[in-house]
N, C-alpha and C positions, 0 to 999 in steps of 0.2 A: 641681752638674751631674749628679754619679749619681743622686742623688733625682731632681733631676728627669726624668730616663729613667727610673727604675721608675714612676712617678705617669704618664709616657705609655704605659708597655707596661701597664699594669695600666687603664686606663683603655680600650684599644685592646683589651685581652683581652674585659673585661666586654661591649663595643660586640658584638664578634665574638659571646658568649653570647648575647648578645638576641635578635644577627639570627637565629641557628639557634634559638632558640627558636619562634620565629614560622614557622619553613620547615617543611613537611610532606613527610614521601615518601610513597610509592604504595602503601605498605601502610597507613599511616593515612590517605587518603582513600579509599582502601578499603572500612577499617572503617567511617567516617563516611557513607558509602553504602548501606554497609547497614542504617545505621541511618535511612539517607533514606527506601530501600527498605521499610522495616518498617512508618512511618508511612502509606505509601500505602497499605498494607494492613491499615492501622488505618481503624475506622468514618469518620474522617471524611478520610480519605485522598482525594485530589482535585488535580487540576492544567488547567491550560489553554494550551493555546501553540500561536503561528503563526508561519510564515515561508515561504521558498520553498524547492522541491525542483526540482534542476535535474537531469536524463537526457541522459546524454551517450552515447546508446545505436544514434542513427541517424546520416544523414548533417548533421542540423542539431540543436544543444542545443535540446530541450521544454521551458519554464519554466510549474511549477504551482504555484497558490498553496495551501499545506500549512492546513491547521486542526485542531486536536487536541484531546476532550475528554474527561476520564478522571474517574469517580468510582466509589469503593467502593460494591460490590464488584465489579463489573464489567460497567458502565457506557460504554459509548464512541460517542462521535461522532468520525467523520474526515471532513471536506472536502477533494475535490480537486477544484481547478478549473482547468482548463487557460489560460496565461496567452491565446497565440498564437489559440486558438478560442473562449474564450469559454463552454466548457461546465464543468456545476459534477454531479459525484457525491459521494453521500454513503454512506461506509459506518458503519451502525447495530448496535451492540449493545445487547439490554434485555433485560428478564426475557421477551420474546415470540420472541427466535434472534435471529439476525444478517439485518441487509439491506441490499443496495447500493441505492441508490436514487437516479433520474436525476430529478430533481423536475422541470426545465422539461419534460418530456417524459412525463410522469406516468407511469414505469415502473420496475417495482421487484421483485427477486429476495429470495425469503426462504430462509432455512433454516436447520435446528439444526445447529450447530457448536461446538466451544471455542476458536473463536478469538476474541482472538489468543495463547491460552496458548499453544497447540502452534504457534504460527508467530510469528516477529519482524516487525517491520516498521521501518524504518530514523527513522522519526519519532516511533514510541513512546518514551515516556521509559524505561518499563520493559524495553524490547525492550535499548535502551544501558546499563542500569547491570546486566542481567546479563552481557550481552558483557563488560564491565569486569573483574565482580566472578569469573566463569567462570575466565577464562581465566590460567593459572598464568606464560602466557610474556608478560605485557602489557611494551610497552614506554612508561615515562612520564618527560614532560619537563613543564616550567613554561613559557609562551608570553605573558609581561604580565601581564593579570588571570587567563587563564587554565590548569589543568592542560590538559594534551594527551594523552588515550591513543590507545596502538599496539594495535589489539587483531584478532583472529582475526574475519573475519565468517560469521555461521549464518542464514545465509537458503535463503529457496528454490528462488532461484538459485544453480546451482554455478559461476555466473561469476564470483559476487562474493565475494574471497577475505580481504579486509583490510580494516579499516575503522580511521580514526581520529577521534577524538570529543573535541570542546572544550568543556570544563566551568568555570564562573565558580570561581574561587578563594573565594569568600566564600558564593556559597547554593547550589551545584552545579547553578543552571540550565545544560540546554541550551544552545550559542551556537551550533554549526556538529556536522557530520558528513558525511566524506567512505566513499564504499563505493569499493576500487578492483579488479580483476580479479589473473588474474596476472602480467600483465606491467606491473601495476602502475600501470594508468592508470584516473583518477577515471572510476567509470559514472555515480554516485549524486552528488549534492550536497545536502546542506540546510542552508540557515543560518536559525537561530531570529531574527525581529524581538524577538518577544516571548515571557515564558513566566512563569507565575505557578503558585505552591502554593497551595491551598486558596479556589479562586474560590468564590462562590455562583451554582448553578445552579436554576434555577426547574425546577417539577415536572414539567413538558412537555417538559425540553431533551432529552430522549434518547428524546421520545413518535415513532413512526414516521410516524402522522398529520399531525403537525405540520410536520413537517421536509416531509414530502411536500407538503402545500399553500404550501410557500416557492417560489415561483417555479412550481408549477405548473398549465398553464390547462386541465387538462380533470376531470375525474370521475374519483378513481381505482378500481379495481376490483382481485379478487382470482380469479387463475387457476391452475388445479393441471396440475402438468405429471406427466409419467413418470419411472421412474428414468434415462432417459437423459437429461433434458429437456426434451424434445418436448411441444407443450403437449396436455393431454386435449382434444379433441373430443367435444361432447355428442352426440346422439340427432340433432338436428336438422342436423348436419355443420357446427354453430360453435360457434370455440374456446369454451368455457366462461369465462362473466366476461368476453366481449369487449364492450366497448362499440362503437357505432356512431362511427365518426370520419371526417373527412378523410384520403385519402391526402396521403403525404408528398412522391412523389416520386420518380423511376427514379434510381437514382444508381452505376449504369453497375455495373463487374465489376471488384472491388478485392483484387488480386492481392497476396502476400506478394512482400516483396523478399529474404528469407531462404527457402534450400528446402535440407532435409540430404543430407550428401553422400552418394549412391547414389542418389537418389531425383527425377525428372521429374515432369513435369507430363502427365496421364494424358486428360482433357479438361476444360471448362468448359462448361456448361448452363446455361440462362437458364430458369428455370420459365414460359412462357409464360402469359396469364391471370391469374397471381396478384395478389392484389390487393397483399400485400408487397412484387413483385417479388424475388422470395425467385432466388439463383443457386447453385449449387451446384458447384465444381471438387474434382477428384479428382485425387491423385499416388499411384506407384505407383513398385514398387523395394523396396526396402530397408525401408523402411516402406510402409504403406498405409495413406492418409487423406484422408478429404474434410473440405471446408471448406465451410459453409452459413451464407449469407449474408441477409438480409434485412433488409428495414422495416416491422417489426410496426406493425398499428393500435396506439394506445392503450391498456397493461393493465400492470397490475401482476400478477406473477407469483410463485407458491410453488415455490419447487423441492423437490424429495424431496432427503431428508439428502444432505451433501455437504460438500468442502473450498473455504476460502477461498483462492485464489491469489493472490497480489499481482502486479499485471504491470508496475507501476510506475505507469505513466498512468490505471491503473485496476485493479478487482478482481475477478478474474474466479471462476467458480464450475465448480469442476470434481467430474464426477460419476459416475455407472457403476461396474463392477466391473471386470468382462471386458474391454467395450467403455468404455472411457472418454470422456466428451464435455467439454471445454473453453467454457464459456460467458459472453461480456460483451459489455458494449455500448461502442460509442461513437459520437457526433453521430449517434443515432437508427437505427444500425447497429447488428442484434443478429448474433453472428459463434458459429460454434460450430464447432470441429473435434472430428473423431471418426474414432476409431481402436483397431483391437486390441491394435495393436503397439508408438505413438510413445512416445518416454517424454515424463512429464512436462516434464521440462526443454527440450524440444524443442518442444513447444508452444508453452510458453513462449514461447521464441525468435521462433516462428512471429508469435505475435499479437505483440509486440514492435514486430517488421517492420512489420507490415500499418499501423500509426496512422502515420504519414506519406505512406501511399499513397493515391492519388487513384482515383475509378473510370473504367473506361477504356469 
């Protein structure tokens, strides 16, 4: 009978070895990540992956569908296209700068930047494994198939304070990512469909050209703007690179639903004549800024150097020294705020607001 209790506890020990053989803690997937990390950044480093990114930022959740494509050395395509409207931006990295680019609408901002080294973006694969690997105070559990980190978030946003992130236990894709505020409620969603290491991309996949003739039906062109934005005007008193188009359409005076605390609304102007119908409101207070609104013809546009802001719904292109201007489009509304004083983050907030608003 005592053999037989040693033959079960010695039997029942070894079981017990095996399984923690097989169990990982957080510092060795850690290490295993950055040896994930290393590869990307090896010649043939390369990923692809899709799913949805849900904003939980207004009075109703915005569902986008996410597309992500990453190749050595630094190579990217992002699609966002908004579930709810129907509209698809792409933002491009190649060896020619970076460009957002609304292809049904044949309209497109360029400019030299290092993004997205100096900025995160919550769908980046590389943007999560250094959040992971960064952060000294990570908090990590095991969730099924998946590890689950607790990690600090570094974005652009100073709303977005926490984030946690679901990695496959066996190839460390991608599965979900939550960003949450401070009082702890999800802003950001994204859960990966799908995601794969080292796809084959064809020569063209990250051509601007190319991507810009996907869905778009006019002629694109190439226009230079100022350091603030504002596009150059030739000799003849038109935009440079404008082509001939249809208008689009009055679509009324589209008001933010976020305005900072100290600050009113000072008035609202409708440019009379323009063939944009381009409107222009001003606040005043604490800050001072106007917001400029329009519906440019048909053009693609070069901006002078500048940062890439992520707004979530889109990507916006912020520029200036002094005066700072704020610039992106959406549903064929190019939107620009400018100010001495606002901080970025405020802006932010600003344009945030506005993509649920209607024009009145």
């Amino acid at each position: 009978m005592r053999r037989i209790t040693w033959v079960l506890a010695i039997i029942m020990s070894v079981a017990l070895v095996l399984a923690g053989c097989g169990k990982k803690d957080a510092a060795s997937v850690v290490k295993d990540l950055n040896q994930v990390s290393d590869k990307l950044e090896s010649k043939q480093g390369a990923y692809q992956g899709s799913g949805t990114m849900t904003l939980y930022t207004g009075e109703q959740p915005q569902d986008y569908k996410v597309e992500v494509w990453y190749k050595n050395p630094s190579y990217y395509r992002i699609s966002l296209s908004n579930v709810q409207k129907d509209v698809k931006q792409i933002v491009l990295r190649n060896d020619e700068g970076v460009f957002v680019l609304t292809p049904s609408l044949g309209k497109s901002f360029r400019f030299q930047s290092d993004w997205p080294d100096s900025q995160g973006q919550v769908y980046l694969y590389q943007t999560l494994l250094k959040g992971i690997v960064s952060d000294n105070n990570r908090q990590f559990v095991e969730d099924g198939d998946n590890y689950v980190f607790e990690v600090a978030a570094n974005y652009q946003s100073s709303a977005l304070v926490r984030q946690k992130i679901w990695l496959n236990k066996k190839t460390y894709e991608p599965k979900q990512v939550q960003v949450s505020d401070s009082e702890a409620k999800v802003v950001v969603n994204v859960t990966f469909d799908s995601f794969k290491f080292d796809p084959e991309f064809t020569a063209d996949s990250f051509d601007m050209q190319k991507n810009m003739a996907a869905g778009s039906p006019s002629e694109n062109t190439m226009a230079e703007v100022d350091q603030e934005g504002n596009p150059v005007v030739s000799e003849d008193g038109e935009q440079a690179g404008e082509p001939v188009t249809a208008e689009l359409g009055d679509f009324g005076i589209i008001e933010p639903a976020y305005i900072p605390a100290g600050v009113k609304l000072k008035d609202t102007n409708k440019i009379e004549g323009s063939k944009d119908h381009a409107v222009l409101i001003r606040y005043d207070g604490v800050y001072q800024y106007t917001i400029m609104e329009a519906r440019p013809l048909d053009r693609a546009v070069s901006l002078a150097p500048g940062t890439l802001v992520d707004l979530g719904f889109t990507a916006g292109l912020l520029s200036g020294d002094e005066q700072k201007t704020l610039t992106w489009m959406s549903e064929g509304v190019e939107y620009r705020i400018t100010s001495a004083n606002l901080p970025v983050t405020e802006m932010m907030q600003i344009a945030a607001s506005m993509e649920e608003q209607s024009g009145k």
